[in-house]
Structures are given as C-alpha cells and as structure tokens.
KETI-597781 format. One record per residue: residue number from 1; residue in three letters; x, y, z of N, C-alpha, C in turn. Coordinates in pm, 1 decimal. Each point is the difference from the previous one (the first is absolute). Layout:
<recs>
n, res, n.u, n.v, n.w, ca.u, ca.v, ca.w, c.u, c.v, c.w
NUM, ALA, X, Y, Z, X, Y, Z, X, Y, Z
...
</recs>
This chain:
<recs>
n, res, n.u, n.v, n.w, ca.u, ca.v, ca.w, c.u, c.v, c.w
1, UNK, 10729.6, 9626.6, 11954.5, 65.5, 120.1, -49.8, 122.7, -40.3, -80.9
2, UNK, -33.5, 91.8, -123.7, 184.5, -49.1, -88.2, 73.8, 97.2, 39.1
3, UNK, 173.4, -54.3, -11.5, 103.9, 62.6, 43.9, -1.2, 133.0, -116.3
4, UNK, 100.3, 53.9, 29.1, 17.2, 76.0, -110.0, 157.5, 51.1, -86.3
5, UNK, -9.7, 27.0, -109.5, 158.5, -13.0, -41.8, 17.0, 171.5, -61.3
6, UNK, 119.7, 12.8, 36.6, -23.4, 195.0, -62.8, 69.1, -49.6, -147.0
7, UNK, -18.2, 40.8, -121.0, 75.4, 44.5, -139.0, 56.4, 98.5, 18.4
8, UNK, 102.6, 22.9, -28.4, 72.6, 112.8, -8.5, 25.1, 52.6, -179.2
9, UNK, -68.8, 101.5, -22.6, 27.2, 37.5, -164.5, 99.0, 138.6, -62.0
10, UNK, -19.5, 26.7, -62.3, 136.0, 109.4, -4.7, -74.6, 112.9, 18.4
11, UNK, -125.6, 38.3, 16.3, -49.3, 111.7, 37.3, -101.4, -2.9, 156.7
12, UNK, -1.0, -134.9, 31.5, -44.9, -24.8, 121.0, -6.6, -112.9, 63.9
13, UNK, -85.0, -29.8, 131.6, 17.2, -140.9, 68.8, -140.5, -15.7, 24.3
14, UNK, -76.4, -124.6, -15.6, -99.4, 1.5, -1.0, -24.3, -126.0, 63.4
15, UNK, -119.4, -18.7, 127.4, -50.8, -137.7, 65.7, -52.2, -66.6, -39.1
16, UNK, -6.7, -133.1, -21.4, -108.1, -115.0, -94.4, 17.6, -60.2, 135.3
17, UNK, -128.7, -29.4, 28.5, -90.4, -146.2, 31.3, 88.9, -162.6, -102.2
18, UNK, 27.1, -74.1, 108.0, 64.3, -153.5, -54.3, -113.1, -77.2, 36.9
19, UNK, -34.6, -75.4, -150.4, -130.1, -100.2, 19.9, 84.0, -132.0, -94.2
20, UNK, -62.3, -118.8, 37.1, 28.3, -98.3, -62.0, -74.3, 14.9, -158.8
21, UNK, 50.7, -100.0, -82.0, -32.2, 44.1, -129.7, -179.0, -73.0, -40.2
22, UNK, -43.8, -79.9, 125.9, -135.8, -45.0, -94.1, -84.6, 124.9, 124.7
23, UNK, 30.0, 122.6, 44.4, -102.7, 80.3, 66.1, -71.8, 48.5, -69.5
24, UNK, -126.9, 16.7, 39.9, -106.8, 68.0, -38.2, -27.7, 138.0, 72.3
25, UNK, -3.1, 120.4, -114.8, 38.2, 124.3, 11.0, -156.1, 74.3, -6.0
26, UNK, -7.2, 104.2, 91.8, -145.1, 102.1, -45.7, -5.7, 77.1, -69.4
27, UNK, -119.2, 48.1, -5.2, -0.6, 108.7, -181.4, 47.7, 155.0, 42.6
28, UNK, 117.7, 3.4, 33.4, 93.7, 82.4, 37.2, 85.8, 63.0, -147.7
29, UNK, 57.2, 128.9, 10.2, 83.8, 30.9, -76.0, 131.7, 27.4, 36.4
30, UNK, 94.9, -40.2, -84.1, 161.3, -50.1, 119.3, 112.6, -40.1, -160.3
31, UNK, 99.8, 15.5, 61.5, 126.7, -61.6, -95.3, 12.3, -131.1, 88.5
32, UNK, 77.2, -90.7, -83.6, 13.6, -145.5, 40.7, 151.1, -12.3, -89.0
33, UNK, 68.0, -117.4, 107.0, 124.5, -63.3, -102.6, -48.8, -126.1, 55.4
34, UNK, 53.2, -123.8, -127.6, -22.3, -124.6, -0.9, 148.3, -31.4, 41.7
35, UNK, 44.5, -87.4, 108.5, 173.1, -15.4, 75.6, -22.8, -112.2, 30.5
36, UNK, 121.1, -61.3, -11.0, 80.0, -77.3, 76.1, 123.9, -10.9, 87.6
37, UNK, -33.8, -65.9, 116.6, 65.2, 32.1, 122.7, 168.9, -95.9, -84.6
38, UNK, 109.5, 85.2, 48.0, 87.7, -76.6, -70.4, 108.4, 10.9, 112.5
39, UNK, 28.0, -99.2, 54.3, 112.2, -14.6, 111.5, 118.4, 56.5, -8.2
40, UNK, 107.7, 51.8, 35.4, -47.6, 6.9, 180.7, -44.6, 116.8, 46.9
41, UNK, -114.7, 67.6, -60.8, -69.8, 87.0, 58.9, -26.0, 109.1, -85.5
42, UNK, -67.1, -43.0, -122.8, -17.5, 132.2, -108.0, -107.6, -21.4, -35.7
43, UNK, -117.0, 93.6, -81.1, -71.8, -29.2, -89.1, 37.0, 23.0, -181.0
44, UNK, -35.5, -59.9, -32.2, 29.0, 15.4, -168.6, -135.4, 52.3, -42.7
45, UNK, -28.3, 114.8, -23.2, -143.8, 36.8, -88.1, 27.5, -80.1, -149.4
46, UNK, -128.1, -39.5, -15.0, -36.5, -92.8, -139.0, -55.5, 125.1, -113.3
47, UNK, -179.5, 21.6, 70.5, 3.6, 135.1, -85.3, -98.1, 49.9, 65.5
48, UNK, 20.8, 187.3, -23.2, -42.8, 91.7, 114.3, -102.5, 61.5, -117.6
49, UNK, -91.7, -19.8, 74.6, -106.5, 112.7, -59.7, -99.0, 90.5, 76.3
50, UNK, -163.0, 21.7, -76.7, -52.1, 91.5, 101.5, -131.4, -10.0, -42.0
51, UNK, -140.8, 19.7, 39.5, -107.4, -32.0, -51.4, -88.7, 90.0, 126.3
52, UNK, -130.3, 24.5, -64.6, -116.9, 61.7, 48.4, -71.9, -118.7, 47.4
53, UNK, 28.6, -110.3, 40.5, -71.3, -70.7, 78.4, 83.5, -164.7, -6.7
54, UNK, 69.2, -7.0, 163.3, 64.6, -101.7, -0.4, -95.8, -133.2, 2.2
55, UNK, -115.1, -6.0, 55.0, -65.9, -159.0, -22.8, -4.4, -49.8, -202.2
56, UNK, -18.4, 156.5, -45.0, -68.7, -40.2, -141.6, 148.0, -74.5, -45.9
57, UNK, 113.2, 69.8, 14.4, 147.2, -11.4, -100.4, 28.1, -132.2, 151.9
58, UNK, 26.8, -61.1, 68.4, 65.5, -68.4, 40.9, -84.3, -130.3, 47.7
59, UNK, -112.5, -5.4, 37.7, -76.8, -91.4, 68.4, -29.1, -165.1, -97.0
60, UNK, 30.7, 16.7, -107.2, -37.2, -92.8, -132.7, 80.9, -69.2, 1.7
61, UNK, 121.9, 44.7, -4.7, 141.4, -62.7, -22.2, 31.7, 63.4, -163.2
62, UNK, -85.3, 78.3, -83.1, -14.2, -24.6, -136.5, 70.7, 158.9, -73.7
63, UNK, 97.8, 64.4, 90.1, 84.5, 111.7, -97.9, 32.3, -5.3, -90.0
64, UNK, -46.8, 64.5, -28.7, 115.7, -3.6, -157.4, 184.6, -45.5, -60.6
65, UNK, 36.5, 34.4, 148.2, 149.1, -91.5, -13.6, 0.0, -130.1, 91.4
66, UNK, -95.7, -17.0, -5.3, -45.1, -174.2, 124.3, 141.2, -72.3, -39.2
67, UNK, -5.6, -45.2, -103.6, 111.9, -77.5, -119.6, 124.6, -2.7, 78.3
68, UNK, 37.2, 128.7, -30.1, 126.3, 32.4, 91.4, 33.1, -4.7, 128.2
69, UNK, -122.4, 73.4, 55.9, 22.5, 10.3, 161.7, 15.3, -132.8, 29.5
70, UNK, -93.6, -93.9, -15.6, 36.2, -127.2, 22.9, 118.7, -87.4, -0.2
71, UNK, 14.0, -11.8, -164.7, 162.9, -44.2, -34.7, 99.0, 58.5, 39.3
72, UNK, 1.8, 119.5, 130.2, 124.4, 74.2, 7.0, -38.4, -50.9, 149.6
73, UNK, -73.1, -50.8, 77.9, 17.6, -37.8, 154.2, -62.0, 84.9, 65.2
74, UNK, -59.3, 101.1, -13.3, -120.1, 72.9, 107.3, -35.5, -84.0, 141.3
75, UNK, -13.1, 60.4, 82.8, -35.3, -114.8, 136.5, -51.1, 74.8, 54.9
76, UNK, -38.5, 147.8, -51.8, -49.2, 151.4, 147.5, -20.7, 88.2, -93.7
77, UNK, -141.5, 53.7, 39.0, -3.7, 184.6, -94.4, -19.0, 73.6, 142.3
78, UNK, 35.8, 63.0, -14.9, 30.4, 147.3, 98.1, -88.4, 129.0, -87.7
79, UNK, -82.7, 39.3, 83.7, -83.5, 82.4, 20.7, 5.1, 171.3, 35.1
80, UNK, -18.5, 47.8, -52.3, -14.5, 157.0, 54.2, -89.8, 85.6, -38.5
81, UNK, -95.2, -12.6, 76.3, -158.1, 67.9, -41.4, 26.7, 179.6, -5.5
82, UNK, -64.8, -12.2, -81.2, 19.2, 187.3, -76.0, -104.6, 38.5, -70.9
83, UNK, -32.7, 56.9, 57.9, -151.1, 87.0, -144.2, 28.6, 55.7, -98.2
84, UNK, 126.0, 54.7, 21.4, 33.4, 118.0, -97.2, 87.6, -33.0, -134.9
85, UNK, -116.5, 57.7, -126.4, 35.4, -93.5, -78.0, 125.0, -8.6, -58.9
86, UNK, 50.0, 153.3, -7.8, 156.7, 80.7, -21.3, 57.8, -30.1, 75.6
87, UNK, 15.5, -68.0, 105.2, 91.7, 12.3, 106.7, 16.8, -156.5, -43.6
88, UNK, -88.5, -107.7, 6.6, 59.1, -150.3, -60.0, 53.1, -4.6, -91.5
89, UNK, -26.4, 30.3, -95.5, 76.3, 38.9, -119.7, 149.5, 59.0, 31.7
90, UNK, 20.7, 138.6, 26.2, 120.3, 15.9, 48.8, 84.0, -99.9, 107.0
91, UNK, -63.4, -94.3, 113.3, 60.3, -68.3, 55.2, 72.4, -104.1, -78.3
92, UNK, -98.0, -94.5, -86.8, 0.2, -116.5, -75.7, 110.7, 46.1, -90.6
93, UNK, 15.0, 141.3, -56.5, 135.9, 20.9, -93.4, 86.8, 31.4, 54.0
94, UNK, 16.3, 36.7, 148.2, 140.4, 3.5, 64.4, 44.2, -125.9, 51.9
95, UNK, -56.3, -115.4, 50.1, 15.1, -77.7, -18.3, 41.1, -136.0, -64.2
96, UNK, -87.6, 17.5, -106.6, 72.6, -49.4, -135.5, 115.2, 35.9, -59.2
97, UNK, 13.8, 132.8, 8.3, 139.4, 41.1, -33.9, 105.4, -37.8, 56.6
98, UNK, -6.9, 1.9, 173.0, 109.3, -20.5, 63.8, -8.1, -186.3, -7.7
99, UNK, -68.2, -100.8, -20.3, 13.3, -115.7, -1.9, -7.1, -57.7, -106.1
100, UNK, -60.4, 18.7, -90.6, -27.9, -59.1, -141.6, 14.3, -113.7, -16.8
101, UNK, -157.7, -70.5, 85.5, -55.9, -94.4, 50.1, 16.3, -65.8, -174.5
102, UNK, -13.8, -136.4, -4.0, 33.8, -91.8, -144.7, -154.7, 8.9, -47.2
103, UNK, -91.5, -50.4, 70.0, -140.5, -27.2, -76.4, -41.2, 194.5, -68.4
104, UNK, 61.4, 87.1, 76.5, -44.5, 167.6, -58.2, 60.2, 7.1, -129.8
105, UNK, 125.3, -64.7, -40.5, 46.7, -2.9, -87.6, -28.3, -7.0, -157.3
106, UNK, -55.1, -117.4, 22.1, -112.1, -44.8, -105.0, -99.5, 46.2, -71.5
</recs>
C-alpha cells in the first residue's frame, strides 16, 4: 500500500497516492504530479497534470515533458484516480495555479 500526501490548492485539498517514480500504473483515469521529496520534509511538484488513462500517459516513461521532469529531479508521481473528466481538469488548474510546477511552464 502507498502512503498518501494531501495538495492543498486555492480552491481545494485533494489525496494522491505516493509511488516511486519507475511504478507501473493501471488503465485508470486520475491527475498525477511528477515530485521530489526535498528535505526536511516537503514535496516540490515538478509537473501536475491529468489524463484519461494513467498506464497509457505514465507507464513508458515517454511524456511529453520527460526532458524536463527528468532534468528537474522527479523521484515520485502521486496519483489521484478520478473519472471525471471536468473535475481533473479543474483540479490540475487549481493546482497548477497555486504551485506553478517548472516543467508546466514550458
């Protein structure tokens, strides 16, 4: 079982699942942030997004901001399975807003 970490965003707080970064994910639909654990006791989101099926977008290693996530230290994506396709979307932009993760940037 993975632990779990709450986000806190400016319109809400939301639970992710903490997995190491080479896990293999099911064909689930969910928001994800790519993090690194950064001492003494924080996470740094890299970059937060959201997809209709976490094995297809994460299981490869092969995103579209791979580049970055990488070169910026990723070590954990955190998970939060959601069907709803308006509702990831709205999560993933309150989120982003309140952190404005470096690889979203781009």
């Amino acid at each position: 079982m993975s632990q779990e970490q709450v986000w806190e965003g400016n319109l809400g707080n939301y639970t992710y699942s903490v997995y190491e970064i080479s896990q293999q994910f099911r064909a689930v639909a969910g928001n994800y942030i790519f993090c690194k654990w950064e001492p003494p006791g924080a996470w740094r989101p890299i970059y937060i997004g959201e997809t209709g099926d976490l094995r297809d977008r994460l299981n490869d290693r092969i995103h579209h901001r791979q580049r970055c996530i990488n070169t910026a230290g990723a070590t954990h994506i955190h998970t939060h399975v959601n069907q709803d396709a308006q509702a990831r979307l709205d999560e993933e932009t309150d989120l982003r807003r309140r952190f404005d993760p470096v690889c979203n940037r781009q």
